[in-house]
C-alpha positions in Angstrom: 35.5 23.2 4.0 36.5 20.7 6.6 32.9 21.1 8.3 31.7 20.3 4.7 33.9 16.8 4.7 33.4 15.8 8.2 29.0 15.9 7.2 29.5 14.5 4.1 31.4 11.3 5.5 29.5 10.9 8.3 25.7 11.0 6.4 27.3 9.2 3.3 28.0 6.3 6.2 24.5 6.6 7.7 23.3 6.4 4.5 25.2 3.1 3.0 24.5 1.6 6.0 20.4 2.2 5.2 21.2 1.2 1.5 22.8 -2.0 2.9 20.2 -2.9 4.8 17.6 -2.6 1.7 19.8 -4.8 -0.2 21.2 -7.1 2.2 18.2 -7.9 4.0 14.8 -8.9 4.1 13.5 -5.8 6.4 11.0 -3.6 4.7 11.9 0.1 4.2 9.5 1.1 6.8 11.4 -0.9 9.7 14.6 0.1 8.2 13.1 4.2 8.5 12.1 3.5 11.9 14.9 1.8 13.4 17.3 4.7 12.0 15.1 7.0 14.3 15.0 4.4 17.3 18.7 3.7 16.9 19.0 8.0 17.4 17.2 7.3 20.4 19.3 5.0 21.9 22.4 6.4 20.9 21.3 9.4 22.1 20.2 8.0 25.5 23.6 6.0 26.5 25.1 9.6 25.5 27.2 8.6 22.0 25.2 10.6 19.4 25.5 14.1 20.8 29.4 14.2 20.0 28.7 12.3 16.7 26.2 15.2 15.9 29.0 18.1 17.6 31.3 16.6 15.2 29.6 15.7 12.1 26.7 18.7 12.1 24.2 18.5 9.5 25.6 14.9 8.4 24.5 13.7 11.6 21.2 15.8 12.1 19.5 15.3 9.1 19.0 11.7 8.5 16.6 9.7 10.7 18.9 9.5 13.5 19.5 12.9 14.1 15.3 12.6 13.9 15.8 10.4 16.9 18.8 12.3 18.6 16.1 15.4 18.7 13.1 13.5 20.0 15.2 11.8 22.8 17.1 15.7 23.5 13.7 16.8 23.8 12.1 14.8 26.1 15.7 14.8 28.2 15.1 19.0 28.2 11.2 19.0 29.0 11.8 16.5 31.8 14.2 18.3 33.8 12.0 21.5 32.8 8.6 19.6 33.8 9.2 16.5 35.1 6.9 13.4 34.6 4.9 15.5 31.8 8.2 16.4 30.2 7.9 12.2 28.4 4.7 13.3 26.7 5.5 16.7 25.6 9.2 17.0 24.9 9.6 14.8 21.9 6.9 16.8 20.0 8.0 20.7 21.4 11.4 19.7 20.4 10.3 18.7 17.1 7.5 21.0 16.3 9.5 22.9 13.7 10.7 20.3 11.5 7.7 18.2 11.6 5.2 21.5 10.1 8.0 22.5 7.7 7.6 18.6 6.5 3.6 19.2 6.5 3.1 22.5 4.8 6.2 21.2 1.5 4.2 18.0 1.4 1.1 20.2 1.1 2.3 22.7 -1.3 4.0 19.6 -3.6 0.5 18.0 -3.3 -1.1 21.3 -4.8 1.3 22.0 -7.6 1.6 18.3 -8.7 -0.7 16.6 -9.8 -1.1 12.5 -9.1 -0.9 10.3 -12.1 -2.9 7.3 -13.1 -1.0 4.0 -13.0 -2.8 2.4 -15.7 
């Protein structure tokens, strides 16, 4: 139950803090989406996001960060694995999983929905 509480703070923060941004400022969702994942990067990189995610589980790997925390663990595993290559590779192989479960829900919501006209 306490695992349960510790995710639901923790992405109910990450979240308000995106919701903020959309209200608060002028930033377009889009940059808002892709500095979540960049800030996972960097958090992940100077080494604070990996306790955040050890602590917070799913609250911290879902959202867009955790997105970012993967990428940048990825590329950290597949450089030490295959050095220089590793940077082009490691992102993706780390991510592979995720990114076709995304692909193959979008595709089966695309065939059982069906678009509507907006007029």
């Amino acid at each position: 139950m306490i695992d349960i509480l510790k995710a639901f703070f923790v992405g109910g923060i990450i979240c308000a803090v995106g919701q903020l941004l959309i209200d608060y400022t002028k930033l377009t969702p889009a940059r808002i989406l892709t500095g979540f994942v960049v800030a996972g990067v960097f958090l992940s990189a100077i080494g604070l996001y990996k306790p955040l995610a050890d602590f917070a589980g799913a609250g911290a790997t879902v959202p867009l960060t955790g997105f970012g925390h993967l990428l940048a663990d990825g590329v950290r595993d597949s450089v030490d694995k295959d050095g220089f290559v590793g940077i082009f590779t490691g992102g993706l192989t780390a991510s592979s999983a995720g990114i076709t479960a995304a692909l193959l829900a979008g595709l089966g919501a695309s065939m059982i929905f069906r678009q509507k006209d907006k007029s």
